[in-house]
N, C-alpha and C positions, 0 to 999 in steps of 0.2 A: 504493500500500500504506500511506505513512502518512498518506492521510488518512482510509483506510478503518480505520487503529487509532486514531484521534483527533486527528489533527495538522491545520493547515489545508485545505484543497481544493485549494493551490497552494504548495507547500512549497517554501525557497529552493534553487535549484540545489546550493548550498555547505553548507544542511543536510544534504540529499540524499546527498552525498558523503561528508560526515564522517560519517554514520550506516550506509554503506556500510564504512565502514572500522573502524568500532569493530564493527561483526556479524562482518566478515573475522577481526579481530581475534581477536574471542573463541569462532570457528569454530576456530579454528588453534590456540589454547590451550587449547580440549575436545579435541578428535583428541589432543593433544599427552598430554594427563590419561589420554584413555579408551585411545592405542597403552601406556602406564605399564600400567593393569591388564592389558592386553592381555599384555605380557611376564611379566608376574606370572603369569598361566595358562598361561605355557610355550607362547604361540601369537606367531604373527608379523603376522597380518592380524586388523585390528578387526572386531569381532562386536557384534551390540546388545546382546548382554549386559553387552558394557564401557561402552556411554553409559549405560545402565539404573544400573549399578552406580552410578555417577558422581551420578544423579538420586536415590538410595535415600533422600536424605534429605528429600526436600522430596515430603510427600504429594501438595498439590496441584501441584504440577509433573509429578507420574507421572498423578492422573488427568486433567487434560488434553489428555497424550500418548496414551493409554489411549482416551480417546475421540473424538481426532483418527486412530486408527490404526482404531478400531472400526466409523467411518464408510467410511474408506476399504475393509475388507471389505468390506461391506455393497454399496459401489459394486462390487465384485471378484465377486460374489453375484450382483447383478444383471446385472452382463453375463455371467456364466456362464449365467442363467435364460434371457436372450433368447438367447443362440446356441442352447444346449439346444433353444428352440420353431423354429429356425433350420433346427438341425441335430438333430434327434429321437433318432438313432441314437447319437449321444454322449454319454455317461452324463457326468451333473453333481456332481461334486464339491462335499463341504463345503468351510467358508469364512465364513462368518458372524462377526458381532462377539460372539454370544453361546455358551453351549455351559455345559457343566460340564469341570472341568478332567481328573476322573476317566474323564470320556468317550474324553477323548485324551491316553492316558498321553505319548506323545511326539509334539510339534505341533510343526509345522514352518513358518516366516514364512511360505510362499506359501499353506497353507493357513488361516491365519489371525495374522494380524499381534498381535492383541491378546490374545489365548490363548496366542500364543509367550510374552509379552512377562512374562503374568502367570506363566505355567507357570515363567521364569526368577526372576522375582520370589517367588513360593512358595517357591523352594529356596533363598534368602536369608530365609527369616524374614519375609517382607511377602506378607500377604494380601490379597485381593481389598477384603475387608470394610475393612479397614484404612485402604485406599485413596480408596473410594468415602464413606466419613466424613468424612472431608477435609471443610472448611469454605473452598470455595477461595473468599474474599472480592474479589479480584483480577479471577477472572472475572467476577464480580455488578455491579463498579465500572467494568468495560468493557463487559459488557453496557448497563447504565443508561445509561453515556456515548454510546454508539451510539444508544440509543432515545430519548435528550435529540435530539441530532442529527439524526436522522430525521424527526420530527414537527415539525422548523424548516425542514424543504428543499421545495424543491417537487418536482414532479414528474422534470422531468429532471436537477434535481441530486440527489435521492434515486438516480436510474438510475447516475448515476456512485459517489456514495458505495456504494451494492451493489454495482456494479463495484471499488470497494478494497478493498471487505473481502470479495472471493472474491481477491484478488491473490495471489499462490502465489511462492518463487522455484525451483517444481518440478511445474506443473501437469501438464509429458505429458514424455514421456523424454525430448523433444528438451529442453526444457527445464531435465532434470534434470540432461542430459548436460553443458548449458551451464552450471549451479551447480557441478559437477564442475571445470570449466575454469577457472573461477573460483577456486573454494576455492585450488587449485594455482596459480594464477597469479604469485603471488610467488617459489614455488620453496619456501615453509616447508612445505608437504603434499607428499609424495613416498609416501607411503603407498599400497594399494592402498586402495579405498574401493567395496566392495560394493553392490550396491542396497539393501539391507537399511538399512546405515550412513546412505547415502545419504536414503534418506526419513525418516530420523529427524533428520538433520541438518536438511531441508528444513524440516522443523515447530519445530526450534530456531533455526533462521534467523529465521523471523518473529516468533517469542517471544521473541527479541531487541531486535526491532524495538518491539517491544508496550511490552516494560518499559522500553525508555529511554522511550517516546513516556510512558508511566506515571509517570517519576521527573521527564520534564522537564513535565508538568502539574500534580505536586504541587509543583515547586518555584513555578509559574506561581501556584500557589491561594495556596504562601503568600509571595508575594511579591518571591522571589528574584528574580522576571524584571525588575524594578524597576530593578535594580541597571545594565541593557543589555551584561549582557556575553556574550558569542556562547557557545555552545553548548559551542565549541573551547576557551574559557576555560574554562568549568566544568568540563573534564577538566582542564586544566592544573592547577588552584587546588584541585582533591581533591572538586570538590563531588559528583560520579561519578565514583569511582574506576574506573582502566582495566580492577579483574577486579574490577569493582561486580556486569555483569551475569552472568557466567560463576560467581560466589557465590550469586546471587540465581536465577539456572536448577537448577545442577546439587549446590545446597545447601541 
């Protein structure tokens, strides 16, 4: 995964690890933020309206999520279509990433992730339009970076680097199950944690991952790395603060 976000091809074990723990980290200190709103609505169990709420400030951070959630319809569409030709007698439900919001006065996550998300988002004051104007420069600066990349590898190191950057820490439920196991694994998540929560979390996982990979490239460009001090220093000494990235996601 990180060297399908930009990192080398073969990342040190001990990076590996420390970036393991600062995502844990700042996993456990959004649950921690979004269970806060959570009590605030007089409920007990997190809802995506409470990481939504949590995100409201940061345009491009919502359309990112927005069209990571859009896609995954889309996949949810299409295997409805093929069972449908499957199974003829089963009538196929919508689902799509697209739609008008007025079409489905109340949308529900299983019938579309991204129509929930914005339907909640509407009723806070943030429009679709709003949204999708966003100049998310971020994305532009990792895209480029990927297609620098590509056009240097050859053939079967391109095969692997497309193999990291489909890297998921939530690709089939088994896998989701085991992000679940994880998140809890210290004993600071005791909450319950929905599916819903759940893949929202997935997609903030690795956009975790993204933005440190992000912050320690810019310190690389401008010469921080000069300096040789391990990654685990740069937390120490403030140069990524510990809620750098958990300000930078859901602010």
């Amino acid at each position: 995964m990180m060297f399908g976000l930009g990192d080398c091809s073969e990342p040190l074990v001990e990076s590996a690890e420390l970036v393991e723990r600062v995502v844990l980290r700042q996993m456990v200190i959004a649950l921690a933020q979004a269970g806060a709103v959570t009590a605030l609505r007089g409920q007990t169990v997190i809802a995506p309206d409470d990481l939504l709420f949590l995100m409201r400030n940061s345009m491009e951070g919502l359309k990112r999520l927005l069209e990571y959630l859009g896609i995954k319809d889309e996949r949810q569409l299409l295997n409805k279509t093929v069972k449908s030709v499957s199974e003829p007698d089963e009538a196929l439900e919508g689902g799509g990433g697209g739609g008008d919001m007025e079409e489905y006065p109340t949308i529900t996550w299983e019938k579309s992730r991204r129509m929930y998300c914005l339907q909640f988002l509407n009723s806070i004051g943030i429009e679709e339009a709003d949204i999708q104007g966003a100049d998310d420069t971020i994305k532009l600066e990792r895209q480029h970076r990927a297609n620098q990349t590509s056009i240097q590898l050859s053939q079967s190191a391109y095969e692997s680097f497309h193999t990291a950057r489909r890297a998921s820490f939530g690709a089939s439920q088994l896998t989701a199950k085991r992000f679940e196991r994880w998140l809890k694994s210290r004993g600071e998540v005791t909450c319950e944690l929905r599916p819903p929560v759940i893949e929202i979390l997935v997609y903030l996982a690795k956009e975790t991952v993204a933005t440190l990979i992000d912050r320690v490239l810019t310190l690389r460009e401008e010469n921080v790395s000069e300096i040789q001090v391990s990654f685990e220093v740069w937390l120490m000494v403030g140069i990524i603060p510990q809620d750098w990235i958990g300000e930078r996601i859901c602010n």
